[in-house]
MARRO-752658 format. One record per atom (N, C-alpha, C): residue in one letter; x, y, z. Coordinates in steps of 0.02 Angstrom, whole numbers, plus 50000, padded with zeros to 5 digits. Layout:
BEGIN
AXYZ
...
REM end
This chain:
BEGIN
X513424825551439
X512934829851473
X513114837251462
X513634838251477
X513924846551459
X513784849351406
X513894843751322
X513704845151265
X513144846351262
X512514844451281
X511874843451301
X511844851251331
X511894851551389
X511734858751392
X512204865451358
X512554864851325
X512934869851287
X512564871551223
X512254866051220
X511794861951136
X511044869051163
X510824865251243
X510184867151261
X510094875451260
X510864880251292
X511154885451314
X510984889551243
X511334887151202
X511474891051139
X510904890251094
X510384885951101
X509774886151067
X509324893351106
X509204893551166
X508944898551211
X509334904951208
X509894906451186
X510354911051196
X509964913751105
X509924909351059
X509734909150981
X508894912450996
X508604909651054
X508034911651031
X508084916551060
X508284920951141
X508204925651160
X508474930751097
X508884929051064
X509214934651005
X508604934750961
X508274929550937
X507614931450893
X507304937350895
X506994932950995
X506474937351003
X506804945451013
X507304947151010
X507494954751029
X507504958250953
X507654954150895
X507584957250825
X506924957250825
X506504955250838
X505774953450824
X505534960750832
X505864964550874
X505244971150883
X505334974750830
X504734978450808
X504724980350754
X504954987650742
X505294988150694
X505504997250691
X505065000650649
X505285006850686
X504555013650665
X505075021050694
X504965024250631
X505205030350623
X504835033850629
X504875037850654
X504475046650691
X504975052250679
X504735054450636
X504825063050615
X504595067350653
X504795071450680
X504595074350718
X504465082150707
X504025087050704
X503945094150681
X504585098450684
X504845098250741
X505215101550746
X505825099050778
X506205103750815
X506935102550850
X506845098050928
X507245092950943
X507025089651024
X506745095651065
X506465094951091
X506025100251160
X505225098651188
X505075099951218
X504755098351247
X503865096151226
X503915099551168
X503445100051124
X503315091751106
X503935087851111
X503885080351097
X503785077451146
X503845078151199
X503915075051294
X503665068851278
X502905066351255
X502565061451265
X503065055051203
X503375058351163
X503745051651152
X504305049251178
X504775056351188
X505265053151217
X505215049451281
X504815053751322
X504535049051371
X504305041051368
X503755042351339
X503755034551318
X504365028951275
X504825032451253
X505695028451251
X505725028251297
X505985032651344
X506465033351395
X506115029651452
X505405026751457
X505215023051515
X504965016651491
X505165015151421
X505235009251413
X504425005251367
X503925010851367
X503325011251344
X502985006251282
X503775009551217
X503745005651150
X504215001351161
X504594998551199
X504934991351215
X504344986651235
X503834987251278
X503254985951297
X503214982451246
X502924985351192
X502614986451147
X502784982251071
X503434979651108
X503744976951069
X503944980250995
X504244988451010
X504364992550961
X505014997950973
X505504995350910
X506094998850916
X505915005450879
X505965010450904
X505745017550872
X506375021850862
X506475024850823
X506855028250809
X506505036150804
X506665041450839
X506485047550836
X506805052750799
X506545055250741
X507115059850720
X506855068250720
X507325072250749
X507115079750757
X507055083050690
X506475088050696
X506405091550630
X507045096850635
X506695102950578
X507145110250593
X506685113650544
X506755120550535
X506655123250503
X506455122450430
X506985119850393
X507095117150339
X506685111450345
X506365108250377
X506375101250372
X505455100850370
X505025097250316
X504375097050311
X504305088550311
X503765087950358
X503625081150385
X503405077650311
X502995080950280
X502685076550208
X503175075150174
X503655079850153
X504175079250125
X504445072350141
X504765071850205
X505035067450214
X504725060250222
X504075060050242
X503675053250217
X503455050550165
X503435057250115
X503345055950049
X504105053350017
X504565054250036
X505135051650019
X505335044150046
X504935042750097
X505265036450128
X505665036750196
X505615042550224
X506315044950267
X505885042550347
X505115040050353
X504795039550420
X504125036550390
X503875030450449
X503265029750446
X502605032550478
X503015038250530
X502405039950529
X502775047350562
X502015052350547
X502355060450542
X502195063750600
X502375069750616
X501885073050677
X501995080850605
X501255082550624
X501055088450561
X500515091950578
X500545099350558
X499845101550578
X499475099550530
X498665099850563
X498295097850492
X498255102050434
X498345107450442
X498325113550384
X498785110450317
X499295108350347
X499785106350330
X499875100650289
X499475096150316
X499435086550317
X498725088450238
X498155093850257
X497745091950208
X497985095750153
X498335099950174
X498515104750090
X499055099850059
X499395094550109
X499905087550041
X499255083850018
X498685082350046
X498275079850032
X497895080749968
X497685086649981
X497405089049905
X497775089049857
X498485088449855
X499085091849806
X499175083849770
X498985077249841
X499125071349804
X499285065849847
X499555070049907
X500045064849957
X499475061849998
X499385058649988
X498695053250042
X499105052150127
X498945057950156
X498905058450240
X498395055850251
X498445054950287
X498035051250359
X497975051450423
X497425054950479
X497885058550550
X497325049950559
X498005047550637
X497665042550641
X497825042650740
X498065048350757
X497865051550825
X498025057750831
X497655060750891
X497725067550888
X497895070650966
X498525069750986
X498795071951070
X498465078251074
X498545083651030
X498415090151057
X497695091551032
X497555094051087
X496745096351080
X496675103051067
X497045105951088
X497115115051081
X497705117551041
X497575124151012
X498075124650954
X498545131351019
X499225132451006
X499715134951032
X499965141250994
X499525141850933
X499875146650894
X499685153050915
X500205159650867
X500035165850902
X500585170750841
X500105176850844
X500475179350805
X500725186950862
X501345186550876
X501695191350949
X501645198650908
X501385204150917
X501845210650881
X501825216450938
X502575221350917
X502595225250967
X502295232050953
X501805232450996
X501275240451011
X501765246750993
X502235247150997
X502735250850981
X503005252250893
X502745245550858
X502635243950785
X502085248250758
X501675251150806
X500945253150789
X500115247350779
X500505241750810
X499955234950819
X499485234450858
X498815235350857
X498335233950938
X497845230550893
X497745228250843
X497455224650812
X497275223350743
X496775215750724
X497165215650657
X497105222150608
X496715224850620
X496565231550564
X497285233650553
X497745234250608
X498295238650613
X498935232950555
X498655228650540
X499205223450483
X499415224850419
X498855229750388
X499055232350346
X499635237650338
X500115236750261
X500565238950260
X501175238850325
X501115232150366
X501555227050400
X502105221550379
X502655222250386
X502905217750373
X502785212350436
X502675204250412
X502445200150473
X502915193650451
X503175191350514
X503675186050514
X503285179350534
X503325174950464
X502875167650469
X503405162350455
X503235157250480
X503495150650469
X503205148550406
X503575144350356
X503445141150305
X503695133350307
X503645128950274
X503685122650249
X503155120750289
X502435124150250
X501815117650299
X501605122850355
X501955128250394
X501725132850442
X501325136850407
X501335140450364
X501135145250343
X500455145750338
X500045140250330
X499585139550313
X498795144350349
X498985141850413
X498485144750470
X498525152950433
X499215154550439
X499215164550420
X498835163450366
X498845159850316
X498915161650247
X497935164050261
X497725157050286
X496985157150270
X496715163750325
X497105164650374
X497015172950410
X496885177550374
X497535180150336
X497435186050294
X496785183550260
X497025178750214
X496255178350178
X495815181050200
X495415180450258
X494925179550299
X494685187250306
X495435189750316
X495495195650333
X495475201650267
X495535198550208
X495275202650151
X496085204250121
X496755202550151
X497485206950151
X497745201350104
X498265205950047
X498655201950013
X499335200650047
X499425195550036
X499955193650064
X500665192950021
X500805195749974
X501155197449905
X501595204149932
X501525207149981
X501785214549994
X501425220649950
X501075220549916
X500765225649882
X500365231849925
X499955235349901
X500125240749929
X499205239849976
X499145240250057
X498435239050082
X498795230650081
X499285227350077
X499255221150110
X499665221250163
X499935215350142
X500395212250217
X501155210750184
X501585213550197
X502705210250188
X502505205050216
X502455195250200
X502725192450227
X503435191650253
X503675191350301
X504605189350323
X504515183150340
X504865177950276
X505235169750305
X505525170950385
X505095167950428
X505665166650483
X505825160550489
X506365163450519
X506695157250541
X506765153750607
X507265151950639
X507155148050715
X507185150450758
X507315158950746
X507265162950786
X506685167950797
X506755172350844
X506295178750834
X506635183550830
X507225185450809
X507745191950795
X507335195450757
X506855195250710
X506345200050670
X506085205350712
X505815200850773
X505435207750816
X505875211350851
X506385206250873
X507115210350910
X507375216350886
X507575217350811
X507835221150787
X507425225550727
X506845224150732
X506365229150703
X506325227350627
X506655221250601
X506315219750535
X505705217450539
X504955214650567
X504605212250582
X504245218750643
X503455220550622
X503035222050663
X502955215550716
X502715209150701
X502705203850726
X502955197650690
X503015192150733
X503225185650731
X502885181650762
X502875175650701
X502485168550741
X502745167350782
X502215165050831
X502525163750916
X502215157250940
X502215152950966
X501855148150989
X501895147451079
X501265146151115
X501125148051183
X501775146251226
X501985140651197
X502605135951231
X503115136351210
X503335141451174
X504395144451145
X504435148751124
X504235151351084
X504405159651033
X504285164551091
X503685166651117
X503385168151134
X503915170651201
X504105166751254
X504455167251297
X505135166851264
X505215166651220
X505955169251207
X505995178051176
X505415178951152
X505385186551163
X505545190051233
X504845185351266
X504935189651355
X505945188951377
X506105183951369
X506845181851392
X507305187151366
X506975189451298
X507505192151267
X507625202651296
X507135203151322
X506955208351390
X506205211251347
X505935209751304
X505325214551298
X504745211451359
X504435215651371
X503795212551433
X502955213051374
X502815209151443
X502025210251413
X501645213351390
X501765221351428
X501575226651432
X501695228951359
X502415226151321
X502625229851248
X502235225551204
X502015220951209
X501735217151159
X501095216051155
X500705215651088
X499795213251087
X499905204651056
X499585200351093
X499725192251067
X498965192551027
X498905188050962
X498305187150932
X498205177250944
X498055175950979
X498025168850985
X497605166550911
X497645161150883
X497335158950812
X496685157050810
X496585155250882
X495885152450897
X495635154650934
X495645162850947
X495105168950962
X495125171350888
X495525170050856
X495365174950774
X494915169550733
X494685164350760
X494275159550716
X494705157050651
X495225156750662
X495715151950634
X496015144650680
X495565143050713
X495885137850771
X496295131950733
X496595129550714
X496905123450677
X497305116650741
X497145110850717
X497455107650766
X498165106250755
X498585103150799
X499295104550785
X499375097250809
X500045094850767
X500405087350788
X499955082950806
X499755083350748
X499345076550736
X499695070650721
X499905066150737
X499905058350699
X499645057450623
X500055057950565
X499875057250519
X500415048950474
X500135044650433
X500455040650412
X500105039950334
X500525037050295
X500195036650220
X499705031750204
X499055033450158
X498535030150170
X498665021450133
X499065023250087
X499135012850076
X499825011050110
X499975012950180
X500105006250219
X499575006750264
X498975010050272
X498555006750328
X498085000450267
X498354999250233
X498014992050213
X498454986850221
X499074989250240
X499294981450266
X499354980350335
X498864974050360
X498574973450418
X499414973550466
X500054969950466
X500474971450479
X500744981150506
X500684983150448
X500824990350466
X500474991950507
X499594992450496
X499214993950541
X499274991550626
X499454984750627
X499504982550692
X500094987650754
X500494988350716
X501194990750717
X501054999850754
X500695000950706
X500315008050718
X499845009550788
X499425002950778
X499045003650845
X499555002150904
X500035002550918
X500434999450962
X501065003851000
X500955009250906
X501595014150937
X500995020650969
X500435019050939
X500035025150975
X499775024451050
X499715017851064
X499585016451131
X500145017251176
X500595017451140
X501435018551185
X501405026551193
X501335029651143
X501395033851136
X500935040351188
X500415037951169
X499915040751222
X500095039451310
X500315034751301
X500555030651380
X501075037351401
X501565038951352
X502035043551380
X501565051251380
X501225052351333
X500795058751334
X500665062551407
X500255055351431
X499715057251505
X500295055051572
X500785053451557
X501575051951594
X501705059051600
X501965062851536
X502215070651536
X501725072951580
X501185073951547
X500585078151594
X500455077151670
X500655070851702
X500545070051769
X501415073951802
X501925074251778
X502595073851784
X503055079651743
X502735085151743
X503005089651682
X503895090851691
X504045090051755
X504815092051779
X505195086651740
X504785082351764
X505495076751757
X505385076051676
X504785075751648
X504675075451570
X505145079351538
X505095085151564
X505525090151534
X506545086151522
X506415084551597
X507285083351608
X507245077551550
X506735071451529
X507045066851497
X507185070751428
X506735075751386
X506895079451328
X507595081251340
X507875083451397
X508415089351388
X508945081551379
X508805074451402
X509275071451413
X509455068751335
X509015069451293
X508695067651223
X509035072651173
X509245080551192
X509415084951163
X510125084551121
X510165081851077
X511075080751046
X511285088151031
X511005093651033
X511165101251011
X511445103951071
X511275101851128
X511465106351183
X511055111551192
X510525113751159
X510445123251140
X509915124151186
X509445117251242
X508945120051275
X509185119051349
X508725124451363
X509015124151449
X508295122351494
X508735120051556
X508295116751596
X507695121351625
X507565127851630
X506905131451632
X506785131851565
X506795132951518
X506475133951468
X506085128251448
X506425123551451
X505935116151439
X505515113751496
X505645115451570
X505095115551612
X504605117851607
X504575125451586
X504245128951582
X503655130451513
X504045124551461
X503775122651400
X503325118151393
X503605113951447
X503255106151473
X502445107951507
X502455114251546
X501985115451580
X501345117751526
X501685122051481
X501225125451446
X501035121451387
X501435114751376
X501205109451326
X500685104251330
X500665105251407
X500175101051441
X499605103851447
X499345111151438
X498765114351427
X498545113051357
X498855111051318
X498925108651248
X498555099451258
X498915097451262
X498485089051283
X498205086851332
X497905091251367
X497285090751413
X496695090551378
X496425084451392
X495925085951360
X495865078351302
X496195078651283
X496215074151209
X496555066351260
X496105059751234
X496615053451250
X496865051751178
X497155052851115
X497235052351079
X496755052151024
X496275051751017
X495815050550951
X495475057850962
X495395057550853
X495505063650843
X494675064150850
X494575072350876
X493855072750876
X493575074950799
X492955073650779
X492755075050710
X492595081450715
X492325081750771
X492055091750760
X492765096650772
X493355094850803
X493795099450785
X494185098450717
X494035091250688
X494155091250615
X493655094550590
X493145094250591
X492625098250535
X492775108050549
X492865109550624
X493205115750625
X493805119650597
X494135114650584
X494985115950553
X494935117950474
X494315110750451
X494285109550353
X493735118150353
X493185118050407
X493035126250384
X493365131450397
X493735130350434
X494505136950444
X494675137750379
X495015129750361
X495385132450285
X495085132450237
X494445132350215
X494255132950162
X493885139050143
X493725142650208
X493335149550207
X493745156350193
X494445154050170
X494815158250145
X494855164150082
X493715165650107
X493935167950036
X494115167549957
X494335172349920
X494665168049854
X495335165049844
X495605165449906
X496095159149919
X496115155549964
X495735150649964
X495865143550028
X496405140050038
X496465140550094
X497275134250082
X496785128750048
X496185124550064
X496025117550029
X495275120649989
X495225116549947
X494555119249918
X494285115649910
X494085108149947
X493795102249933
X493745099850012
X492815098550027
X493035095350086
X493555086650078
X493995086750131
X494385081950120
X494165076250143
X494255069950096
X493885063050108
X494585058050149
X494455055150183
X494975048250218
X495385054050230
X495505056250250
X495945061150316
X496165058350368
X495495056350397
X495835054850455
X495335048050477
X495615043550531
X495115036750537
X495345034750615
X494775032550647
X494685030750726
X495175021450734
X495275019550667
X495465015250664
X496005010650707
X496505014550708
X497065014050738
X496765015150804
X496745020750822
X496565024350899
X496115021450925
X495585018150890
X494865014450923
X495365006450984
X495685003550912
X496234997450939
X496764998550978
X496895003751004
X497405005751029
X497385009351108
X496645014051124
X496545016451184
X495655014651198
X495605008851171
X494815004351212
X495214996051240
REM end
């Protein structure tokens, strides 16, 4: 009898081990560095969302250096977070993106410069040096100037681009009239750093009719033909979204699970509160599926660039309700 249940024990002990390999893994790249800007996934880890879900996820933080296509085009994640500017200019180049949800409904970008630079508006850009993000950021500025008639080469009646970097020391120390800022970090790390409101003019992207959407869900277009992958997809987005509208009801504690998520040490507990709050004015609004008219607003952002567009083709299979239809009905 003992053999019998040791026999019965270790068959159930065999299958509970199955079923725990069984969940499926999925890599997420993430734009940038842990903070708050991610809340809705780590959240959804940290409360158990994609266990649900029967999905082992692995999250990996961007940086500076680090471009989401890049790394999916390499194999390094199955699925990306990217702006679209970004996602359609790999697109056109070759890389078959795909946004297949869209958390943020409102774009966060901003270009900060100090009135003291001689800045009160764009007229005042010329013969500016201006501090932009590159790998995939750049894009929104790029199709700006365009827009705006300014070379962006440094020549003479254009614009000094300055590579920035993870900082804003450009505007700090006067290499930079302005620096990319986004509503929820740069931005308040200027104010932190002691300049006030009063010293600065903000150009938000979407009062300049450059609106672009940001962190989108993007994955490569031949694995959504294998019904497997696809399933897999609809599953991490429903998790995913689950933690989204979690952050948004809960911004404090959202915040605390990022900071608990942080392997750098480098964020502090107001700054990511206070990031959390203003990220959530960002995904209000959106239950994940992407809307077509702020896609059709984004592809005429970038293509009205003038004689340089970031894309010069409206873009075909971009993006599909596919996933998101199976995932939040």
């Amino acid at each position: 009898m003992k053999t019998i249940m040791k026999t019965i024990g270790a068959a159930a002990l065999g299958l509970s081990a199955s079923m725990v390999q069984a969940a499926d893994d999925v890599t997420l790249q993430l734009k940038w560095v842990t903070q708050a800007q991610f809340a809705g996934y780590y959240v959804a880890q940290d409360k158990g969302f994609y266990g649900e879900e029967d999905l082992n996820v692995t999250i990996k933080p961007g940086g500076p250096d680090i471009a989401p296509a890049q790394v999916i085009a390499g194999g390094g994640a199955d699925v990306v977070l990217d702006w679209m500017p970004s996602a359609l200019a790999s697109r056109e180049k070759g890389l078959a993106l795909v946004n297949i949800a869209q958390p943020f409904k409102s774009s966060g970008m901003m270009l900060t410069c100090r009135k003291d630079a001689g800045v009160e508006s764009p007229e005042d850009f010329a013969g500016k040096t201006l501090g932009v993000w590159f790998y995939g950021n750049e894009y929104p500025f790029l199709s700006w100037m365009s827009k705006l008639g300014l070379a962006t080469d440094g020549s003479e009646g254009g614009v000094t681009v300055l590579k920035q970097g993870f900082n804003v020391d450009p505007i700090l120390q006067g290499q930079a009239a302005c620096v990319s800022t986004m509503t929820y970090n740069e931005y308040w790390q200027v104010i932190d750093a002691g300049l006030t409101p009063d010293d600065l003019v903000v150009f938000k992207y979407e009062e300049q009719g450059v609106a672009t959407l940001e962190d989108g869900m993007y994955v490569l277009e031949e694995n959504l033909a294998d019904p497997a992958f696809e399933d897999k997809m609809v599953r991490f987005v429903r998790a995913s979204m689950k933690g989204w509208k979690w952050a948004e009801e809960n911004p404090d504690e959202a915040a605390m699970i990022v900071l608990d998520n942080d392997a750098s040490g480098a964020q502090t507990e107001e700054h990511q509160k206070r990031m959390m709050g203003e990220i959530a004015k960002l995904t209000a609004g959106s239950n994940g599926a992407l809307d077509p008219a702020d896609f059709d607003r984004t592809v005429e952002s970038l293509m009205s660039g003038g004689s340089d567009p970031v894309i010069t083709k409206m873009p075909e299979g971009a993006w599909t309700h596919a996933i998101s239809d199976k995932a939040l009905n």
